[in-house]
Steps between C-alpha positions, in 0.01 A plus 500: 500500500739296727894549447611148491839514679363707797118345500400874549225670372664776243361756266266846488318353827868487679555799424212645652525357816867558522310841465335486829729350707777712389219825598386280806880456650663758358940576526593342783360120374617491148692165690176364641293606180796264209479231737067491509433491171680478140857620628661339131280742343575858691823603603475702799768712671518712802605811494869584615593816726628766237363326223156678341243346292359718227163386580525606850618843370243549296237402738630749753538784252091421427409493870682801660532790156245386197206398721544750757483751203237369280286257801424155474199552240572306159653650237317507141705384260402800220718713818767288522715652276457865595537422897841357380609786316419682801678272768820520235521856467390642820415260775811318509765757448319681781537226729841345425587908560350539810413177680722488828745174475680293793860441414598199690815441732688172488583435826702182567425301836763275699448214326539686110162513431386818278162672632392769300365800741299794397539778767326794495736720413577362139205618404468722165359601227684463133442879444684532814808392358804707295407538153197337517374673210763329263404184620152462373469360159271723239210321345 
C-alpha cells in the first residue's frame, strides 16, 4: 500500500522494518532513522537530560532487580500471577528499603550550566534515614 502524498510504502510491513532499524540504530539515531524511512508515520524524540521515559524505567528495573532475581529463563504464564504477588509484597518493598541510592548535587559551572554530580558520599540507604519507618506505605 503506497501513501499517496508521500509515495511511501505504509502499513503492517512499515512497521516492521521501522522495527529493525529502530533495534539496528538504536537512541542516538532516532534523527537518522525519521529521515530513512516513513518519518510522517513515527514521531520520534530524543530523550532530554532530566527527562525519563517510562519505558526506559521499566526496562532497567527488568535488567538489574526482576531478572537478576528470577534469571533470564521464560516465565509460564500459569506463574505469572503468583511471581507478581510475590514481587508486590516482598521483593519490592525489600528493595526500595534497602537498595543504596545516589542523591545528586547540582553544581553550576561558569557559564550557568547545571551538572548533576553524584559523589560518593551521598550515598544511603532509605532505612538510613529519620523515621524511615513512617515513610513506607502498608500494603
Amino acid at each position: 500500500k503506497t501513501d499517496e502524498l508521500h509515495e511511501w510504502l505504509s502499513g503492517p510491513a512499515s512497521k516492521k522494518i521501522m522495527g529493525r532499524e529502530y533495534e539496528v540504530y538504536g537512541h542516538s539515531e532516532f534523527g537518522n532513522i525519521s529521515r530513512i524511512s516513513v518519518a510522517h508515520l513515527y514521531n520520534f524524540t530524543k530523550s532530554r537530560p532530566r527527562h525519563t521515559d517510562d519505558n526506559g524505567l521499566v526496562e532497567a528495573k527488568n535488567g538489574s532487580v526482576l531478572r537478576k532475581n528470577l534469571g533470564y529463563a521464560h516465565i509460564p504464564q500459569a506463574c505469572a500471577e503468583l511471581l507478581n504477588e510475590y514481587h508486590k509484597g516482598y521483593l519490592n518493598p525489600y528493595i526500595n528499603f534497602h537498595r543504596p541510592c545516589f542523591f545528586p548535587v547540582s553544581v553550576i559551572d561558569h557559564k550557568g550550566k547545571i551538572k548533576k554530580t553524584y559523589p560518593y558520599e551521598e550515598v544511603m540507604i532509605p532505612c538510613s534515614f529519620n523515621k524511615s519507618q513512617d515513610l513506607l506505605k502498608r500494603p
